[in-house]
C-alpha positions in Angstrom: 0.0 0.0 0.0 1.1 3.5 0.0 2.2 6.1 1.8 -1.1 8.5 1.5 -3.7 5.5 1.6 -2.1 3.9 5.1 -2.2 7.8 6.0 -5.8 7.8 5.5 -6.8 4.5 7.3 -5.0 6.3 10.1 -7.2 9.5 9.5 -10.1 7.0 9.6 -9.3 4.9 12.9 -8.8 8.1 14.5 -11.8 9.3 13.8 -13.7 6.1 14.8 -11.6 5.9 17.6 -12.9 9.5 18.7 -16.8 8.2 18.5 -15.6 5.2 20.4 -14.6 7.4 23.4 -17.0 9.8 23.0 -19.9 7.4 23.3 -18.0 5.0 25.6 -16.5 7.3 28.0 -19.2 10.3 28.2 -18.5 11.9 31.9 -18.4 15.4 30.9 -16.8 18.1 29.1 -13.1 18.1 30.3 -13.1 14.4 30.6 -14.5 14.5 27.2 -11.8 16.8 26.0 -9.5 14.6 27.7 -10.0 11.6 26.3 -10.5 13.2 23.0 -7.0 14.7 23.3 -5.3 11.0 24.1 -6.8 9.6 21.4 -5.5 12.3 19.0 -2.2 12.2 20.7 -2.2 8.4 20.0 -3.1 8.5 16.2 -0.6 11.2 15.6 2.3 9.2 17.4 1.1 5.8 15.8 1.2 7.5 12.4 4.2 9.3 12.6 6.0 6.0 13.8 4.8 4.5 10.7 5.5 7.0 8.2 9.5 7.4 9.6 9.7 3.4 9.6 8.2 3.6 5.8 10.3 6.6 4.3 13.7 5.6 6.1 13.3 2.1 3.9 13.0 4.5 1.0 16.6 5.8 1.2 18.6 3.9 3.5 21.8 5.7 5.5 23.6 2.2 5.8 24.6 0.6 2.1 25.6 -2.9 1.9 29.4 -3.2 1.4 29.7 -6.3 -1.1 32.9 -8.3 -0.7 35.3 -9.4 -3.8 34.3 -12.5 -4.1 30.1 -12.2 -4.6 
């Protein structure tokens, strides 16, 4: 897959994981925020994990030193 459609299936679990928490954990508007906040925080981290992983495979600082004989 690429880079732009895994970036929207995180777009799209973040938003379903904001409902999720908004209807599961509804005990207020701070705790609201709150939990809407985490859940943010942990897309964007999850995502931004991914998308260093993916483009340092792209152009790798370590090149294979072949020997003589291969």
């Amino acid at each position: 897959m690429g880079f732009f459609v895994t970036t929207l299936i995180f777009i799209v679990t973040g938003i379903i994981a904001s409902f999720c928490a908004r209807i599961c954990c509804n005990k207020g508007p701070s705790a609201n925020l709150l939990h809407l906040t985490l859940v943010i925080t942990a897309t964007v981290c999850c995502w931004m994990m991914w998308a260093i992983v993916y483009l340092a495979q792209m152009n790798p600082l370590i090149v294979p030193i072949l020997s003589e004989g291969e």
